[in-house]
N, C-alpha and C positions, 0 to 999 in steps of 0.2 A: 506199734511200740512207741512210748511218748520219747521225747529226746532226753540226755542227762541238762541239761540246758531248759527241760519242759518248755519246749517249743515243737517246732515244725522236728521229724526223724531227720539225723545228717545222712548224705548217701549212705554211709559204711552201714549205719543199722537200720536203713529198708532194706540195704540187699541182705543183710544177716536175716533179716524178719520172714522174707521172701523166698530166703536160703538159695541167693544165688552170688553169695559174694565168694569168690574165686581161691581158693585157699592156697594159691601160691603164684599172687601177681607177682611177683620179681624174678619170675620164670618167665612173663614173656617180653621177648626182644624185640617184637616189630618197633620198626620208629615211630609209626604215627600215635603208640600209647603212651611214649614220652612226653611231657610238656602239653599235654592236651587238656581240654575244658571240654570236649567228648569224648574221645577213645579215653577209657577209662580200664584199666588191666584187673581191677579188682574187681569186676564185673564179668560175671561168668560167661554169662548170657551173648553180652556184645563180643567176649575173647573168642567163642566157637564159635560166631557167626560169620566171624571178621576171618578164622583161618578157614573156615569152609568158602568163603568167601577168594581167597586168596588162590585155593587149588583150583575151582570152578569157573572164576572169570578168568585172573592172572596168571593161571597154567603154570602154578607152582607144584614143585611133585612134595607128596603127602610126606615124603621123610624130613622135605623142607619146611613144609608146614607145621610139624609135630614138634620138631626143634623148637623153631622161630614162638612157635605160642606155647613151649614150654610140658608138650605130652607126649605119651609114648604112641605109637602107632595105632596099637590096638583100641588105642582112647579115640585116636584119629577117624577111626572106622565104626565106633558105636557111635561116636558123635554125629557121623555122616547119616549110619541107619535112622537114628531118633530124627533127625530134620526130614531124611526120603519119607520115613513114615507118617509124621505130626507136625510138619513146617518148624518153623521160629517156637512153636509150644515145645516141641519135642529137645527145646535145649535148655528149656527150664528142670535142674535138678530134681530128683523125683524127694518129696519130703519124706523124710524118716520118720515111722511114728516113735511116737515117747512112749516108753514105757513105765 
């Protein structure tokens, strides 16, 4: 996808392009997606990575996690299946076809 700027894509539309730009970054609250030049919240990919992440090393429990990154439970637990199943692939969104 060229840029409106016709240059390099800005982050927002690779991740649109890519379909993983997060459609409700102002849902998650961790600190470290504040203010950051990595943690990035409108990025899907890194926000499930980061609360799977959180329950699995940090021993944070999964209601804490589902809050804090902004999903329900049940999101908390397919998200967990798709990474057991297909790693880091398995949190890339599945594309919708166009019809």
């Amino acid at each position: 996808m060229p840029s409106k700027n016709g240059g390099k894509p800005t982050k927002v539309e690779a991740l649109i392009e890519e379909g993983t730009l997060n459609p409700a970054p102002e849902k998650v609250s961790d600190p470290k997606f504040r203010d950051s030049e990595f943690f990035d919240p409108r990025d899907a990919v890194q926000v499930k990575y980061e609360m799977l992440r959180w329950v699995l090393v940090e021993n944070a429990t999964i209601m804490d996690a589902a809050e804090q990154y902004g999903v329900s439970r049940p999101t908390y637990y397919q998200v967990k299946a798709n990474f057991d199943g297909a790693g880091i692939a398995g949190l890339v969104p599945k594309k919708r076809l166009r019809q």
